[in-house]
N, C-alpha and C positions, 0 to 999 in steps of 0.2 A: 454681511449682506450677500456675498460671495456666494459662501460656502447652501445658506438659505437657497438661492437660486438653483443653486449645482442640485441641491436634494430637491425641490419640487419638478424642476426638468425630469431630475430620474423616477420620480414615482410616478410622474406625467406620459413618460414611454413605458415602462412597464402596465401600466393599464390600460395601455392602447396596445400590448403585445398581442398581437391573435393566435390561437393557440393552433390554427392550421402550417404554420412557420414551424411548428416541432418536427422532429426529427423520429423516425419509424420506430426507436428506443424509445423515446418520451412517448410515444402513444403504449407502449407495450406490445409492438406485432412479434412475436417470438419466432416467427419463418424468416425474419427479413434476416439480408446479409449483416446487416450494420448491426445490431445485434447481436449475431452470431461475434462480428468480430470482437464485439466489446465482451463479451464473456469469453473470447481467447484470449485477451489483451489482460482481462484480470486474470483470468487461470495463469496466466504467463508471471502475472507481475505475484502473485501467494506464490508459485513454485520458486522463483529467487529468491523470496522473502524467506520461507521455509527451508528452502538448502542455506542460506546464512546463517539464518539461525542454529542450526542444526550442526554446521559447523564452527559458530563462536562455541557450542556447549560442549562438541566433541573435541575442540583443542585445551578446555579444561578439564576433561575426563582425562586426558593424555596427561595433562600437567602433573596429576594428581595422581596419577598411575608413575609419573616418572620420582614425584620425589617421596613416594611410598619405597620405589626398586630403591633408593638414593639411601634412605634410612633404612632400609632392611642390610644395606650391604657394608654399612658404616657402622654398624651397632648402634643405633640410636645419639652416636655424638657428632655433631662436625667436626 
């Protein structure tokens, strides 16, 4: 019974949400600052994601380079 209540409450504010309450994003104004910051904010949060990246892949490029030196200078045994 609870749980019923909680969910017609919430479909019951949501369709009364009025869409003048949005935010200069949600409308799409592409001049406004709030905007601008949220595409700094993502450009910000890919450039980390892509320098990680980019670094888990170069530390096994390294790996792979070390024990290529490793075997070349052992003769192929350990």
């Amino acid at each position: 019974m609870k749980r019923a209540q909680i969910a017609v409450t919430t479909l019951v504010l949501m369709a009364m949400a009025s869409p003048a309450l949005a935010c200069p994003v949600c409308f799409g104004n592409p001049n406004s600052s709030m905007t601008k910051g949220t595409q700094a904010g993502i450009f910000a949060l890919l450039l980390v994601t892509v320098a990680m990246l980019g670094a888990f892949g170069g530390f096994f490029v390294y790996l792979r380079r070390r024990i290529r030196l490793f075997e070349e200078s052992s003769g192929g045994s350990y």
